[in-house]
Backbone as XML, in Angstrom:
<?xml version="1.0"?>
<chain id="A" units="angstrom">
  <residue number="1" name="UNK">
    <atom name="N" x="0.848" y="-1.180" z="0.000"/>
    <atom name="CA" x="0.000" y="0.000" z="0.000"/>
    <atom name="C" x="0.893" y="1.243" z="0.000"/>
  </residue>
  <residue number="2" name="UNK">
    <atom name="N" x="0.568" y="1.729" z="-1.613"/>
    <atom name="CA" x="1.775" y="3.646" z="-1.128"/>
    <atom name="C" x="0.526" y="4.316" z="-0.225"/>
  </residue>
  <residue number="3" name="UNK">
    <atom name="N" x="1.709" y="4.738" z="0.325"/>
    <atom name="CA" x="1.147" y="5.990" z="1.186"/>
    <atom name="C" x="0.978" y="7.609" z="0.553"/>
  </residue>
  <residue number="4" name="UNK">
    <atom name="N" x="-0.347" y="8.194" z="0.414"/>
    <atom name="CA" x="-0.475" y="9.103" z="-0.122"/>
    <atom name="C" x="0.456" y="10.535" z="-0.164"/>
  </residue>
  <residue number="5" name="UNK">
    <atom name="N" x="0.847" y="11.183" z="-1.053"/>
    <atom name="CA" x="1.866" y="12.421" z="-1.379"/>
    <atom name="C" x="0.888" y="13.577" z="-0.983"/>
  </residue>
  <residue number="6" name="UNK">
    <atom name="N" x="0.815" y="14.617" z="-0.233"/>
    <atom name="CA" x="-0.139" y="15.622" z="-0.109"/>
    <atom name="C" x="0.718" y="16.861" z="-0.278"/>
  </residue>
  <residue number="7" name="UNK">
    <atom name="N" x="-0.382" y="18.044" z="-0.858"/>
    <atom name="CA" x="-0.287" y="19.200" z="-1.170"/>
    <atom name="C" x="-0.851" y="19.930" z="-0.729"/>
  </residue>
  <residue number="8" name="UNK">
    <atom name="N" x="-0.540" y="20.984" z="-0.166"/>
    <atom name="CA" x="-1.446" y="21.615" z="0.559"/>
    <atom name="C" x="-1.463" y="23.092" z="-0.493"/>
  </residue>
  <residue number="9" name="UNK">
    <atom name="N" x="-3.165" y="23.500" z="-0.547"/>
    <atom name="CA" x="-3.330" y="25.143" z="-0.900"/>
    <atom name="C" x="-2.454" y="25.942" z="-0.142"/>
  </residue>
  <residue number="10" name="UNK">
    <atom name="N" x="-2.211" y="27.458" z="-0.799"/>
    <atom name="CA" x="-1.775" y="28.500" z="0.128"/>
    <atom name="C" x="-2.406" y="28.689" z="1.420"/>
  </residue>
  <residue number="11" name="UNK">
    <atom name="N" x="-3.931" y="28.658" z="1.369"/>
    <atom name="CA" x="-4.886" y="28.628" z="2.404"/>
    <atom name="C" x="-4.665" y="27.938" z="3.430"/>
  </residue>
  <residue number="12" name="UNK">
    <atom name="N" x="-3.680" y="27.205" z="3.550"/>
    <atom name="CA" x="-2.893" y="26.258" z="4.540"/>
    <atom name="C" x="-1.899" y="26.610" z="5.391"/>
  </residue>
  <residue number="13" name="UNK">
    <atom name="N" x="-1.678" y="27.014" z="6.359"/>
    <atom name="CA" x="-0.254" y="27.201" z="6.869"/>
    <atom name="C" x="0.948" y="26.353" z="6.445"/>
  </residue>
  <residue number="14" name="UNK">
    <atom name="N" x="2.065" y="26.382" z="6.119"/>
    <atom name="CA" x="3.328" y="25.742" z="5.482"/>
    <atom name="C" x="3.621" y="25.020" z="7.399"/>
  </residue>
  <residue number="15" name="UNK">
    <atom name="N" x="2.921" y="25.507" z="8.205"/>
    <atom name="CA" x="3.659" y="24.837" z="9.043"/>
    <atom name="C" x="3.226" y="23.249" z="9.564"/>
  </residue>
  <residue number="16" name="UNK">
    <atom name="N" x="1.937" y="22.624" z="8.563"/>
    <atom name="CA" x="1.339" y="21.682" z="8.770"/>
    <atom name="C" x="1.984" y="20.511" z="7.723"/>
  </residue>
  <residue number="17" name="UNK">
    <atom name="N" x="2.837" y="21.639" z="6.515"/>
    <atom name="CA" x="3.327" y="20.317" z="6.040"/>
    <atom name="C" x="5.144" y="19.988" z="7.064"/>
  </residue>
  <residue number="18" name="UNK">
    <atom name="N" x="5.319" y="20.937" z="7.239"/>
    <atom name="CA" x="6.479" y="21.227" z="8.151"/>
    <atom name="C" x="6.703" y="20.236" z="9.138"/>
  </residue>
  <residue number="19" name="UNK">
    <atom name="N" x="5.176" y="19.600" z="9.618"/>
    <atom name="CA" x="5.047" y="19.060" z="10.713"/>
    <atom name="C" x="4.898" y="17.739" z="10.387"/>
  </residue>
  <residue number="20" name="UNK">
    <atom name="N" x="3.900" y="17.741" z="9.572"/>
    <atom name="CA" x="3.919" y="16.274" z="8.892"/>
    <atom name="C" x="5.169" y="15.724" z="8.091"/>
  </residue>
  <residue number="21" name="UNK">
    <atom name="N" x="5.944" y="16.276" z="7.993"/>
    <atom name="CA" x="7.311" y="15.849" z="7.352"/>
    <atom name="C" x="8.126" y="15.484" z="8.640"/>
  </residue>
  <residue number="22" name="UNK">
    <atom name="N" x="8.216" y="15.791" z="10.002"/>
    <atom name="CA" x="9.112" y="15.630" z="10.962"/>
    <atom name="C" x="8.295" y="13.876" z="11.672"/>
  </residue>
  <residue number="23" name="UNK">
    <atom name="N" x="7.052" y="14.015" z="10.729"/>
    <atom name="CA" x="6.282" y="12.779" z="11.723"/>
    <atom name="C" x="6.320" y="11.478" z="10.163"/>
  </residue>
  <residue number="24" name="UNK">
    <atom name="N" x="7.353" y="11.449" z="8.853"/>
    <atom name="CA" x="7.247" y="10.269" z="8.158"/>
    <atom name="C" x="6.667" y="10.794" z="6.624"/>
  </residue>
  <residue number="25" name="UNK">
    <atom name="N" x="5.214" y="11.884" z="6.992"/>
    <atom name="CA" x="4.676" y="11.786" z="5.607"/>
    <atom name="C" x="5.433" y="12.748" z="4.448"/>
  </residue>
  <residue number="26" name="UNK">
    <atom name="N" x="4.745" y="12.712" z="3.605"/>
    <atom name="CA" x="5.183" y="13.320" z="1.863"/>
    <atom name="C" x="4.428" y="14.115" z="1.680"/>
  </residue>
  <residue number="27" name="UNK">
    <atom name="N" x="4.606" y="15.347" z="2.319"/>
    <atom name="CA" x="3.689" y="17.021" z="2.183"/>
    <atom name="C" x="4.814" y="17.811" z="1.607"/>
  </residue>
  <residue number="28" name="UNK">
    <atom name="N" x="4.139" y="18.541" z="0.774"/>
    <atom name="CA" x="4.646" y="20.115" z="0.535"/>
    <atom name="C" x="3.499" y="20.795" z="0.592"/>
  </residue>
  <residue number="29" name="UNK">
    <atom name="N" x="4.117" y="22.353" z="0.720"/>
    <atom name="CA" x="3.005" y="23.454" z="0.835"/>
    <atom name="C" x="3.034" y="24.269" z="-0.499"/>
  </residue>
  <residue number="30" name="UNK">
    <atom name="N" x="2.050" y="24.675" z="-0.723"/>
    <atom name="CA" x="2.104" y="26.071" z="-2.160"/>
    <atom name="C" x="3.452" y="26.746" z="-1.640"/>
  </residue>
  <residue number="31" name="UNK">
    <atom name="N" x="3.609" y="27.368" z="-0.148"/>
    <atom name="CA" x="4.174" y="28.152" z="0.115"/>
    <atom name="C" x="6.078" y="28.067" z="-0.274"/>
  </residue>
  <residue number="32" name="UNK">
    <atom name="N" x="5.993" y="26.487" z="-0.385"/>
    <atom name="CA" x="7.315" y="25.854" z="0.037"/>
    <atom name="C" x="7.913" y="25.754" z="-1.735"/>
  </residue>
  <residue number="33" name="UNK">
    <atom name="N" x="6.931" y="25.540" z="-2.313"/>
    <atom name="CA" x="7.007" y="25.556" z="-4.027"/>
    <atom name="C" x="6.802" y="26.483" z="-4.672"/>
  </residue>
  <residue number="34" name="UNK">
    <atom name="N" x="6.810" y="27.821" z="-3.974"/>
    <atom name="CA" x="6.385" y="29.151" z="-4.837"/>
    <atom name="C" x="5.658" y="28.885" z="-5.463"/>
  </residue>
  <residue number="35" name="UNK">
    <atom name="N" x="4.290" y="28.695" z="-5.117"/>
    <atom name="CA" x="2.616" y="28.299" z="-6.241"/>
    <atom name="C" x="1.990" y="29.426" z="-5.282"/>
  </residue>
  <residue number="36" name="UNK">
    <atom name="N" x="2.335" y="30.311" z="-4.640"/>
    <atom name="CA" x="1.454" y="31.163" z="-3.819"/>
    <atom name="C" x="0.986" y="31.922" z="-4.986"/>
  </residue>
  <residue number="37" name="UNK">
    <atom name="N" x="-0.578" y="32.137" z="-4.887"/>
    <atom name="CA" x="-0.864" y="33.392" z="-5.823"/>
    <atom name="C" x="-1.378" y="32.547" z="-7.163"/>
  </residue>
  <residue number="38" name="UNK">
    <atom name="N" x="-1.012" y="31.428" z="-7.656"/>
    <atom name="CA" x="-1.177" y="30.741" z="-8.553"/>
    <atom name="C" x="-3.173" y="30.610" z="-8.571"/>
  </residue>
  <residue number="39" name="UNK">
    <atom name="N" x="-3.159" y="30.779" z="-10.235"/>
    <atom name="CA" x="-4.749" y="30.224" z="-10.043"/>
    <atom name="C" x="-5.158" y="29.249" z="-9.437"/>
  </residue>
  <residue number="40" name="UNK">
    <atom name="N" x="-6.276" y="28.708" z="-9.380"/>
    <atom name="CA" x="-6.985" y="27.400" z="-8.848"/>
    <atom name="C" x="-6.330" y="26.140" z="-9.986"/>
  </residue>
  <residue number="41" name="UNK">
    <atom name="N" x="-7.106" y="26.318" z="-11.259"/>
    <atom name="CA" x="-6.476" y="25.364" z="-11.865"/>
    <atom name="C" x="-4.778" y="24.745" z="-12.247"/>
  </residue>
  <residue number="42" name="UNK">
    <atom name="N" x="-4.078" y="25.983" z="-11.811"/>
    <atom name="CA" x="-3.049" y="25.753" z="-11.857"/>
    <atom name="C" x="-2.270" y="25.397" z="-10.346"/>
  </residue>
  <residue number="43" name="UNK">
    <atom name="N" x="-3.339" y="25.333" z="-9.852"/>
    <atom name="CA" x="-2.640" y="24.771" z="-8.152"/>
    <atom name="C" x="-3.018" y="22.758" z="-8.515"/>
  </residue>
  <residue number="44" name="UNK">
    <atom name="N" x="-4.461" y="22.696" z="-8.883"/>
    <atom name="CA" x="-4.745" y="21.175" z="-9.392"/>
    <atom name="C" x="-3.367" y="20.797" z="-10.047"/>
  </residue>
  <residue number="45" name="UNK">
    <atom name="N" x="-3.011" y="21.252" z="-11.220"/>
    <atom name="CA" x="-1.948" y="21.218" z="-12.307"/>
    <atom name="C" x="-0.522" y="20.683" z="-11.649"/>
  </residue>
  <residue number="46" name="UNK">
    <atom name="N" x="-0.106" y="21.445" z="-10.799"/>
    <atom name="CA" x="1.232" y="21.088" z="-9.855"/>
    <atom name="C" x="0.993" y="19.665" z="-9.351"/>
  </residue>
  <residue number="47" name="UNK">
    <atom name="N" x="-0.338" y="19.670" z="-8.640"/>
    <atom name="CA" x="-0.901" y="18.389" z="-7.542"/>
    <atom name="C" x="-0.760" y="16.943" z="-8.689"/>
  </residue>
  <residue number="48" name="UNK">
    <atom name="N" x="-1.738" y="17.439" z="-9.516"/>
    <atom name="CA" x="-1.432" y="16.296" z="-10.630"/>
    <atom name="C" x="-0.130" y="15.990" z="-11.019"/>
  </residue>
  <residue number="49" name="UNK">
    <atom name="N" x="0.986" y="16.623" z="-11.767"/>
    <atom name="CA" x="2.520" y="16.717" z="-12.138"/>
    <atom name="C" x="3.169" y="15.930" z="-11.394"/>
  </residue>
  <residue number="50" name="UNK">
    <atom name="N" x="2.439" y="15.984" z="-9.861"/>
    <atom name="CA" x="3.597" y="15.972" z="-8.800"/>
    <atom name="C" x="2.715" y="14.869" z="-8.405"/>
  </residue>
  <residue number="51" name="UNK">
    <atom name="N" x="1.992" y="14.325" z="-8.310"/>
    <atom name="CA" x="1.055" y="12.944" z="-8.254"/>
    <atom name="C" x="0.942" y="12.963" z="-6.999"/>
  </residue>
  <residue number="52" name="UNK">
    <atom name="N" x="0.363" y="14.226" z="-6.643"/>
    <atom name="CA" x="-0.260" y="14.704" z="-5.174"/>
    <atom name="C" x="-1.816" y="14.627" z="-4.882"/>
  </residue>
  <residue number="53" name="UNK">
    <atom name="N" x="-1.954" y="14.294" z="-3.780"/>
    <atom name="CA" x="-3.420" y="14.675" z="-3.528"/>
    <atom name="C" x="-3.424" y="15.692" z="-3.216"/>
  </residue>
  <residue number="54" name="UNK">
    <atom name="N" x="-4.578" y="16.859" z="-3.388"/>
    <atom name="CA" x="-4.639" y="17.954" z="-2.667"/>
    <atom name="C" x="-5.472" y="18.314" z="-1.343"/>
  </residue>
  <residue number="55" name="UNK">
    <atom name="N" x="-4.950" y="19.190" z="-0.302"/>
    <atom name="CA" x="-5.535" y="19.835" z="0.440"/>
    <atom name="C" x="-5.735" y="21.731" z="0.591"/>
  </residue>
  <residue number="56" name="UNK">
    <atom name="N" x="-7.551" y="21.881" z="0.706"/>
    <atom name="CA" x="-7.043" y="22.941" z="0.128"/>
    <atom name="C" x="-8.702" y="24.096" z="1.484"/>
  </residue>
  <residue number="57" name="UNK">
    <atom name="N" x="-8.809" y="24.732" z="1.583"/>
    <atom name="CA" x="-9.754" y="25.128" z="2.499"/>
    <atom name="C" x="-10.515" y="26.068" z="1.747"/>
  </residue>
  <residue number="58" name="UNK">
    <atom name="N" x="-10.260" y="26.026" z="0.039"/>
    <atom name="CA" x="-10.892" y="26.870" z="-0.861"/>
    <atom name="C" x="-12.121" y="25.608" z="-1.403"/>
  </residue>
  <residue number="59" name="UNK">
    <atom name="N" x="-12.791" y="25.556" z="-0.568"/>
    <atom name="CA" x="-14.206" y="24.697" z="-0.828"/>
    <atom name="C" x="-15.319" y="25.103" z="-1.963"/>
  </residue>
  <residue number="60" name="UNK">
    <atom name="N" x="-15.700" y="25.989" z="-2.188"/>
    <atom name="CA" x="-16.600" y="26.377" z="-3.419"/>
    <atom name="C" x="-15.611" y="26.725" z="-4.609"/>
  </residue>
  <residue number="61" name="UNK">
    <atom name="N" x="-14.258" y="26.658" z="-4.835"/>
    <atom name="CA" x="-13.674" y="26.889" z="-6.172"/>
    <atom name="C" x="-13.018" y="25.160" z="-6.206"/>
  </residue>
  <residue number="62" name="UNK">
    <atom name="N" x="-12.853" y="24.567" z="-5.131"/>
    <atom name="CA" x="-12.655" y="23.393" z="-5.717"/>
    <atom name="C" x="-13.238" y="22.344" z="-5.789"/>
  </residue>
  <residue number="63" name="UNK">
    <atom name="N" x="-14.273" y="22.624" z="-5.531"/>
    <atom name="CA" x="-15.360" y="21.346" z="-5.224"/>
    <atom name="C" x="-15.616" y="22.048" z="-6.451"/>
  </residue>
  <residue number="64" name="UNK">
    <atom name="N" x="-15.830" y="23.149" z="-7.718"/>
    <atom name="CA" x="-16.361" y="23.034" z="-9.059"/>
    <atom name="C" x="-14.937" y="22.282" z="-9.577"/>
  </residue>
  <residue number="65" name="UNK">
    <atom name="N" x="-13.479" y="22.502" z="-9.552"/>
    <atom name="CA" x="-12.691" y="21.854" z="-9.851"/>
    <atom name="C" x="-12.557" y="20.201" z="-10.268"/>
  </residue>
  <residue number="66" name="UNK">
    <atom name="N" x="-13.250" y="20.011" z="-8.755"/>
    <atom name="CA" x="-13.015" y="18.378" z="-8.737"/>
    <atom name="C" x="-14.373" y="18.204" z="-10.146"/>
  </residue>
  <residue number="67" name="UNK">
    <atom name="N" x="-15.074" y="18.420" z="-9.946"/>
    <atom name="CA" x="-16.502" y="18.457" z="-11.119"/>
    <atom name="C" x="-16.031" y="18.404" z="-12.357"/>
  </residue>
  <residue number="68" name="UNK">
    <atom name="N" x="-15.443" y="19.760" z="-12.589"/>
    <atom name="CA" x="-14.352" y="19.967" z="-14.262"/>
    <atom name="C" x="-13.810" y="18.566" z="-14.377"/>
  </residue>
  <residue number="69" name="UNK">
    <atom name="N" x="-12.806" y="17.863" z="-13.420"/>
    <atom name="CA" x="-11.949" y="17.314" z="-13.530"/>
    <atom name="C" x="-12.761" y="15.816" z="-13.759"/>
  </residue>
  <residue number="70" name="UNK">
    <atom name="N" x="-13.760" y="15.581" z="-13.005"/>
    <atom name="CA" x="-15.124" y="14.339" z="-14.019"/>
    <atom name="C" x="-15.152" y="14.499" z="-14.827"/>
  </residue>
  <residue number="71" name="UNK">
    <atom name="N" x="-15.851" y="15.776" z="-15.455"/>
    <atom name="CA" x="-16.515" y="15.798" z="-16.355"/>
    <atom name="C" x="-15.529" y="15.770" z="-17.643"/>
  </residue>
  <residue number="72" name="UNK">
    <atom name="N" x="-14.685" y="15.881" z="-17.247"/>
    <atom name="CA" x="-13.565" y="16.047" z="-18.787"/>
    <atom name="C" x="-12.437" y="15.136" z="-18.524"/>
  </residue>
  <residue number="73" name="UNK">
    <atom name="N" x="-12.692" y="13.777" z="-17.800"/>
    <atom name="CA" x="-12.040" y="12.755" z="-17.729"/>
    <atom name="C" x="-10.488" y="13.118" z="-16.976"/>
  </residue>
  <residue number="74" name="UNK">
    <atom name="N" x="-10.205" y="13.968" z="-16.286"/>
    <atom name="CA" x="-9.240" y="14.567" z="-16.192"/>
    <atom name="C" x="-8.887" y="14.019" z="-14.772"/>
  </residue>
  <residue number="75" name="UNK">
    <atom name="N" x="-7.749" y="13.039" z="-14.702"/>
    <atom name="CA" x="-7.296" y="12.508" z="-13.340"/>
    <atom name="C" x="-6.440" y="13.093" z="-12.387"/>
  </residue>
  <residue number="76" name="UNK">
    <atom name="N" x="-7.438" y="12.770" z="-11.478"/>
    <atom name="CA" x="-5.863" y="13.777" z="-10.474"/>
    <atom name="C" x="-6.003" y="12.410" z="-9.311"/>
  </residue>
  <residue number="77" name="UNK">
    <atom name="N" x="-5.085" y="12.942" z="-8.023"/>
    <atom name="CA" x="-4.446" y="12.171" z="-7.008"/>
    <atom name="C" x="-5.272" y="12.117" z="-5.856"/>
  </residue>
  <residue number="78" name="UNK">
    <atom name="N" x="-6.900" y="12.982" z="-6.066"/>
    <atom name="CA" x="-7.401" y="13.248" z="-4.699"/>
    <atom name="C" x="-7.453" y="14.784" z="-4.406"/>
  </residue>
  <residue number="79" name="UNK">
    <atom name="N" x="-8.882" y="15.206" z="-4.356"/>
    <atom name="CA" x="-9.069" y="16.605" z="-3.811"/>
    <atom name="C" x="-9.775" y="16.624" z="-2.743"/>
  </residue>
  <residue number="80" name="UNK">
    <atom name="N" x="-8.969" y="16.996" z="-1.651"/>
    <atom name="CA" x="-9.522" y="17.087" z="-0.328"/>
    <atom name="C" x="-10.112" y="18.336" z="0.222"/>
  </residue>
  <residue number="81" name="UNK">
    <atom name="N" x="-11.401" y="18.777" z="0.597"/>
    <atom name="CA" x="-11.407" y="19.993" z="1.423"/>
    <atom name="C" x="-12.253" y="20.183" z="2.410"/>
  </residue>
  <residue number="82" name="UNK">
    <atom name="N" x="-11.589" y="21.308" z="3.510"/>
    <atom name="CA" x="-11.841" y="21.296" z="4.604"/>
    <atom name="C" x="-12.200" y="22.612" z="4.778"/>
  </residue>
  <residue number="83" name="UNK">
    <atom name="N" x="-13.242" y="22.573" z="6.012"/>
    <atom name="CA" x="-13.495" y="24.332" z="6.262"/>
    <atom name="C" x="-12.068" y="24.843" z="7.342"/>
  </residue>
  <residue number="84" name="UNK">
    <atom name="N" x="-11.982" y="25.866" z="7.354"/>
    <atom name="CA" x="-10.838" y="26.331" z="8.546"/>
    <atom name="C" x="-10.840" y="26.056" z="9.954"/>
  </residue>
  <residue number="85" name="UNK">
    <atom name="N" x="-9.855" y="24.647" z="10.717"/>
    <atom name="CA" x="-9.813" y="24.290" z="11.184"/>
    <atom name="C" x="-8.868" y="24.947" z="12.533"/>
  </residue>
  <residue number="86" name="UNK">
    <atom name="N" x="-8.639" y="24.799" z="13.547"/>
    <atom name="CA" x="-7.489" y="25.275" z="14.540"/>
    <atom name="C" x="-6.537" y="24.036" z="14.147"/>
  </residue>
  <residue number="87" name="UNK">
    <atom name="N" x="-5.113" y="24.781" z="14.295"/>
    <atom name="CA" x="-4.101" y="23.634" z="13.886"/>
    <atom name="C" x="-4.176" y="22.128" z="14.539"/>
  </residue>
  <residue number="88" name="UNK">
    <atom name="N" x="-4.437" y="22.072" z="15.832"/>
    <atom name="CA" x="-4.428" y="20.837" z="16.143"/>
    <atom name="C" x="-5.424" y="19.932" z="15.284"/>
  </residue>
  <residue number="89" name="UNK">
    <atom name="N" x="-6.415" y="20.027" z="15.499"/>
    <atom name="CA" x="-7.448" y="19.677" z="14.804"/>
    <atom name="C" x="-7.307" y="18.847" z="12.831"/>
  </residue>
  <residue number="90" name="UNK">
    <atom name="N" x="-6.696" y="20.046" z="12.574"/>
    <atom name="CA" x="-6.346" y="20.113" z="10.890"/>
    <atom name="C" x="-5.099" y="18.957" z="11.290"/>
  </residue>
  <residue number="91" name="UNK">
    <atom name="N" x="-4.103" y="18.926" z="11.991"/>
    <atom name="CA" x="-3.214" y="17.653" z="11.889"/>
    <atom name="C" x="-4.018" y="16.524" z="12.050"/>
  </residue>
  <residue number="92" name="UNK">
    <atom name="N" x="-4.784" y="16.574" z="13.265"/>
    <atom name="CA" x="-5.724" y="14.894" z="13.768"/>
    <atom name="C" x="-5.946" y="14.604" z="12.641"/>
  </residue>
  <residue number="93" name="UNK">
    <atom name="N" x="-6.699" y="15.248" z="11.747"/>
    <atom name="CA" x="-7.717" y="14.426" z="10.529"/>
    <atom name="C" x="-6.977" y="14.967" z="9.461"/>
  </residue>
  <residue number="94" name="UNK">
    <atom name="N" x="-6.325" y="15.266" z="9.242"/>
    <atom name="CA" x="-4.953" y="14.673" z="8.566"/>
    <atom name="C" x="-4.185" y="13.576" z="8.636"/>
  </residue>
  <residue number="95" name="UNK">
    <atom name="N" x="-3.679" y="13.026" z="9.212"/>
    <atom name="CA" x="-2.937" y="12.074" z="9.909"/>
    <atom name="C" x="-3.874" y="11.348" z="9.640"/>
  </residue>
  <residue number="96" name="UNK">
    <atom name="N" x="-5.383" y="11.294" z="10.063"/>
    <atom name="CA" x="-5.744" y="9.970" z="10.033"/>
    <atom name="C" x="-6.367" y="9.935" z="8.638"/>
  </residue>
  <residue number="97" name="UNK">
    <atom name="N" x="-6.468" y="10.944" z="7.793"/>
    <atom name="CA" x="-6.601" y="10.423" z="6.709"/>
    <atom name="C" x="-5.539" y="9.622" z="5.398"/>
  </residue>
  <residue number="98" name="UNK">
    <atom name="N" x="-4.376" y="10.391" z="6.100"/>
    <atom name="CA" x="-3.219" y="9.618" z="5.467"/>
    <atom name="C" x="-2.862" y="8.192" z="6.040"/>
  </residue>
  <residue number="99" name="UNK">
    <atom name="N" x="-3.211" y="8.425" z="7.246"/>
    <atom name="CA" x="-2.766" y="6.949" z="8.285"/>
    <atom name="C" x="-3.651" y="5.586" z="7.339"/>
  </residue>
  <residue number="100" name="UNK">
    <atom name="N" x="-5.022" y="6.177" z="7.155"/>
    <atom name="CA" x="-6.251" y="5.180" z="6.749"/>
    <atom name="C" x="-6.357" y="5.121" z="4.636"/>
  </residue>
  <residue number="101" name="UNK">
    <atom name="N" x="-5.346" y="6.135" z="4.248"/>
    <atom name="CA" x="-5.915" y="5.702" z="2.978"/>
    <atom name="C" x="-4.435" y="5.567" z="2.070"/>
  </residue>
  <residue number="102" name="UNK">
    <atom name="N" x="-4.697" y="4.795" z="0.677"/>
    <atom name="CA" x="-3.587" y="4.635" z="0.221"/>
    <atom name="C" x="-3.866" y="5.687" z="-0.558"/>
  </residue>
  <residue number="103" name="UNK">
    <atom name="N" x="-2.721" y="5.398" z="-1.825"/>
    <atom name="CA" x="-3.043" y="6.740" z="-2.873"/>
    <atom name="C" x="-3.829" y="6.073" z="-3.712"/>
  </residue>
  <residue number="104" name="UNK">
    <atom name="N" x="-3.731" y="5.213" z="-3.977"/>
    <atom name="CA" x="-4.746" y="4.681" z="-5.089"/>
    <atom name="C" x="-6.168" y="4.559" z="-5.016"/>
  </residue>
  <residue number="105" name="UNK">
    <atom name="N" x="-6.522" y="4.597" z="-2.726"/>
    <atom name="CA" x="-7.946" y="5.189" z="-2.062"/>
    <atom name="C" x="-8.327" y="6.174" z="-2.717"/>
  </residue>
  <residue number="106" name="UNK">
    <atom name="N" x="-7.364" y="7.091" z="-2.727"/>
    <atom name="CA" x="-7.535" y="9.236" z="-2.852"/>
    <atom name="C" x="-7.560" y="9.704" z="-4.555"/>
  </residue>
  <residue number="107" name="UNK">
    <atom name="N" x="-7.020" y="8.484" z="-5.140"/>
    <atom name="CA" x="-7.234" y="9.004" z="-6.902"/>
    <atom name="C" x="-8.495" y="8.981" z="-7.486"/>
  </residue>
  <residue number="108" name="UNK">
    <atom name="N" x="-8.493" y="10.068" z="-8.204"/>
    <atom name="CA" x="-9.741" y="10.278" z="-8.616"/>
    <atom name="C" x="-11.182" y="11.115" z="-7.768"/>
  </residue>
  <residue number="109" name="UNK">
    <atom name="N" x="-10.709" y="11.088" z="-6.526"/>
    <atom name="CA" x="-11.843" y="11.162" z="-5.181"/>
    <atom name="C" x="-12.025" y="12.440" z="-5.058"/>
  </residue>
  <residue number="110" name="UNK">
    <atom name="N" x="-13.224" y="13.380" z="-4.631"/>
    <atom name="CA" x="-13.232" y="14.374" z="-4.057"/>
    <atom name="C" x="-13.986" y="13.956" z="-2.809"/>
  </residue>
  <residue number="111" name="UNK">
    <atom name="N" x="-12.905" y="14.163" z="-1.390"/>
    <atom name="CA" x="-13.347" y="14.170" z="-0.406"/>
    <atom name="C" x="-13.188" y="15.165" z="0.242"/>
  </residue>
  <residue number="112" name="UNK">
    <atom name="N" x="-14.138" y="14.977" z="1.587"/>
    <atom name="CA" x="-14.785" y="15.911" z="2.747"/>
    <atom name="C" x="-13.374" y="15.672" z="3.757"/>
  </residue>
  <residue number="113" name="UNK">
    <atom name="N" x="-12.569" y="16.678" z="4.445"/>
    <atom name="CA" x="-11.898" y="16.023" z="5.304"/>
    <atom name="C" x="-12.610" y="16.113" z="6.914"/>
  </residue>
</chain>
């Protein structure tokens, strides 16, 4: 079972992939890849390239994203989103969504975190 690659939106603090990197997993941040500022579709674009799932707290531009990305057969690694969480919180269900899914769970998927 691979263990899923995550990406996090700008909308993310860089310090959650920061953290999840000192605890095993495969995060980067927009912030860490200079994608800050980048459109929506071109934040998907990186995630895909980079055979990332995404995390992103921009919920009404990517939940039409994940839609585009049905409707025009267009595969990605997993679009995850969450409303704005307090950091602890945003790690728990993190962690356990990486803990509980492979990547091949998260391809294709638009989930709720």
């Amino acid at each position: 079972m691979e263990k899923p690659k995550l990406y996090l939106d700008e909308d993310i603090t860089d310090l959650l992939a920061r953290v999840l990197r000192t605890m095993g997993y495969d995060v980067v941040s927009a912030h860490e890849v200079k994608m800050q500022s980048r459109f929506d579709e071109e934040q998907v674009s990186y995630a895909i390239k980079d055979k990332r799932a995404m995390l992103t707290c921009n919920i009404s531009h990517f939940t039409n994203l994940a839609r585009k990305c049905y409707e025009n057969k267009i595969s990605h690694f997993g679009i995850i989103v969450t409303p704005q969480l307090d950091f602890k919180e945003m790690l728990k269900r993190t962690i356990n969504l990486l803990d509980n899914n492979s990547s091949d769970d998260l391809k294709d998927r638009y989930i709720w975190l």
